[in-house]
N, C-alpha and C positions, 0 to 999 in steps of 0.2 A: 594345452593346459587350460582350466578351466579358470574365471575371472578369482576366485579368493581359493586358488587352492594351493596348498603348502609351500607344495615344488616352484610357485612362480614370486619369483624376489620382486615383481611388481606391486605386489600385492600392499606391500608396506605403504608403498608413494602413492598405491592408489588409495589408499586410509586416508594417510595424510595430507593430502592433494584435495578428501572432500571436506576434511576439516578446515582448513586452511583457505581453500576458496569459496566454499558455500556457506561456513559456520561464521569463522571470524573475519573473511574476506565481506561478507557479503554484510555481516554483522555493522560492521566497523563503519562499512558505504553507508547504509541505511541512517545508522544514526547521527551520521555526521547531516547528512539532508537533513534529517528531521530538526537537529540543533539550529542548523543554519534556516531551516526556514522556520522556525521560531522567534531567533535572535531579527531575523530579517523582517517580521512584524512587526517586533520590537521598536525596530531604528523606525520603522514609517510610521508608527501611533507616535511618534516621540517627537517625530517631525511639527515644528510650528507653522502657521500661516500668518503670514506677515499682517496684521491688523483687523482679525479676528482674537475674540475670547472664548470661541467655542470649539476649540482644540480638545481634543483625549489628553492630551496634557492635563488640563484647567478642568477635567470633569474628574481627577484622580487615578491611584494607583488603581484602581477597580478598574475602570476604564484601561486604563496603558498596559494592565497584565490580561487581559483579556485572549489572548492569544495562547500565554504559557497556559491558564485553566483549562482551554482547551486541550492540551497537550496531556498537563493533565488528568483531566476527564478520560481524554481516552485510554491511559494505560488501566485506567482502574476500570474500565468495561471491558478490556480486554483480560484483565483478570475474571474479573466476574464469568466472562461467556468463557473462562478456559474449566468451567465447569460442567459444561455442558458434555464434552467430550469423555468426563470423568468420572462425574454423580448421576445428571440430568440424563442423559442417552450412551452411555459407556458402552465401547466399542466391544463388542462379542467375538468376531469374524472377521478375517481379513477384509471381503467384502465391504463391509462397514466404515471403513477407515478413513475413503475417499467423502463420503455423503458426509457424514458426520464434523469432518473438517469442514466440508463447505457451509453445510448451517450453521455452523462457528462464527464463520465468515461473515455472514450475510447479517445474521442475527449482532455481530458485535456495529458493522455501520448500520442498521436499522435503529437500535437502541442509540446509538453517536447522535441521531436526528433529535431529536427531542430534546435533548440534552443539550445541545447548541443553541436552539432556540431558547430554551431557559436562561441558559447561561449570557446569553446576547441582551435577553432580556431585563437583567438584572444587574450585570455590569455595566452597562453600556450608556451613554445619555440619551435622550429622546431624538436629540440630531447632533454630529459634531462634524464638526469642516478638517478635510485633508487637500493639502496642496500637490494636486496633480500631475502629471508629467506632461500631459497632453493641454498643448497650447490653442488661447482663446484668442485671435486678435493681437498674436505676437506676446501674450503672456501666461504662465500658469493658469489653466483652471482653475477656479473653487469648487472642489467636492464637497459637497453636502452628506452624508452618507448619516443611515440611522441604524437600530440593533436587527431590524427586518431585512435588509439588503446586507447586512453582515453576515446573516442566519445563512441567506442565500447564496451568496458567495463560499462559504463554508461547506454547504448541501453540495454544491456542486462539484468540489473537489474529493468528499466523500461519498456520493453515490458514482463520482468518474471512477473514482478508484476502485469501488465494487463490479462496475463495470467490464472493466479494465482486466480486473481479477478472473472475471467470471470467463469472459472471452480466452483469455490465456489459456485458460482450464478447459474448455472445450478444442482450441486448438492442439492439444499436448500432452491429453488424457487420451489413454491407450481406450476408454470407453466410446468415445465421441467417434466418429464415421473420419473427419480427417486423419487423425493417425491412424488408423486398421487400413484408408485408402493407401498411403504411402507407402504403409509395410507390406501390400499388396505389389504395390509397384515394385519395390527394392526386386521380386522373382524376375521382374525385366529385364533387370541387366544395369550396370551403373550409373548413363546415362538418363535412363530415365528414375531414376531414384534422383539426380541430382537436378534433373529437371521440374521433377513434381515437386521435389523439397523447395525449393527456391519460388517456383510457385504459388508451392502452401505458405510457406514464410511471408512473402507481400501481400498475400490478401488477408494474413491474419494481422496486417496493422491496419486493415483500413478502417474498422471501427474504432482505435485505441488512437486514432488521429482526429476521426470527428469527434472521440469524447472532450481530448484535451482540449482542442481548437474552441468546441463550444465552452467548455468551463472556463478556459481563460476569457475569452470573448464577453460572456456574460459579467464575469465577474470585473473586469476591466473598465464595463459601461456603468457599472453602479460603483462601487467604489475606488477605481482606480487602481495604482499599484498595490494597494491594502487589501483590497479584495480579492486579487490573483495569492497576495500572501495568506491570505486568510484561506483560500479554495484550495493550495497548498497544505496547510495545515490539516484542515478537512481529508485530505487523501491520507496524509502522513498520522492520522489520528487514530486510527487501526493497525498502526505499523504494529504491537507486539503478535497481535492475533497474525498478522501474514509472516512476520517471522518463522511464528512457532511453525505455522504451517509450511514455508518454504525450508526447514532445519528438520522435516522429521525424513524428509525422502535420505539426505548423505547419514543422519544419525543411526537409523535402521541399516540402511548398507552396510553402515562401519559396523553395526552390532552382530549383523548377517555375517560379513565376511573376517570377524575375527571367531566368531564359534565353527566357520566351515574350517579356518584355517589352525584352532587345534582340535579339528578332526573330530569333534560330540556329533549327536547322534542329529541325524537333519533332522529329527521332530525337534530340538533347539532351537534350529534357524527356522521354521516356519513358526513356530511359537512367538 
């Protein structure tokens, strides 16, 4: 029996199974990180340094929400660039569907860049001190951090996660030379389908390790815990645009496999 065809009672759990795990499972994950690494800039602008005046604290609420703006900022470019896919470049052909998403993509953290730096700029004080984790001579650091090394910190969690994005999608897209090689291999026989797959799967994180390692790295030397928070945010600052994007592969399925399963005409389901 075929994957959505009437006679197969799977067909139900596999609907619901992508709703459930891809839609609101995956939903749920997302924004619960996003919250928490929000809330988690929060507690560290809010953090005092013991015998300093030049706290995020003492420069204002401008300063200590700096982070939610970001957050944000971003859902509202992520609106904006969900235009693109609908007015701007509207998808014609199946063909189109994969491109179009991905300049969505790219276009929604390209526009985030500017915008951070504004935003860094305008909230932020000229210098403001954060208390460290990393110890100087048996005591917390003083962080000195400004709105330019926040900007940066920022950058680097939202170009990792374009990154990040983009490598996925070469690895995973039936276009790109690694999947067509595997589905090559699968004619060999099991073993080597479970061998190249496993393979394929550890080299496709070895770029997704040097991005994070660099982005934390960087961001850690300039402003400390607040800057990996902030290059967090930065990543998680595009979340609606990768949603939409990772909701439309189970949304189409479920719409595919309930028009096959009452039986209309397949120019439905390819429509």
């Amino acid at each position: 029996l075929d994957e959505d065809d009437p006679n197969n009672p799977a067909t139900i759990a596999d609907n619901v199974g992508d709703n459930v795990g891809d839609i609101a499972g995956m939903g749920a994950d997302l924004f619960g990180s996003f919250a928490e690494s929000t809330c988690a800039a929060l507690v560290i602008a809010a953090a005092s340094v013991e015998g300093s005046h030049d706290t995020l604290s003492d420069a204002g609420w401008d300063a200590l929400l700096f982070p939610v703006v970001i957050s944000a900022a971003g859902v509202i470019i992520c609106i904006l660039c969900s235009f693109v896919a609908t007015h701007i470049s509207p998808v014609r052909k199946e063909e189109d569907i994969e491109w179009v998403l991905k300049v969505q993509m790219v276009l929604t953290a390209v526009i985030m860049l500017p915008v951070i730096y504004i935003l860094a700029t305008v909230l932020l004080p000229a210098e403001f001190r954060l208390e460290g984790v990393r110890l100087v001579h048996g005591v917390p650091a003083k962080i000195v951090g400004t709105p330019f090394k926040a900007f940066v910190c920022a950058t680097m969690g939202c170009v990792g996660g374009l990154i990040i994005g983009l490598v996925t999608e070469y690895f995973t897209s039936h276009t790109y030379t690694p999947t067509r090689e595997l589905a090559t291999a699968c004619k060999s026989g099991t073993a080597v389908n479970i061998i190249f797959g496993m393979a394929l799967g550890y080299k496709s994180c070895i770029i997704p390790v040097f991005v994070l390692s660099s982005a934390i790295f960087v961001s850690f030397q300039l402003c400390d815990l607040y800057g990996i928070a902030l290059a967090a945010l930065g990543m998680l600052a595009t979340l609606a645009c990768g949603l939409t994007i990772d909701g439309f592969g189970p949304i189409s399925d479920n719409a595919g496999g309930i028009a096959e399963m009452a039986e209309f005409n397949p120019e439905v389901r390819r429509t």
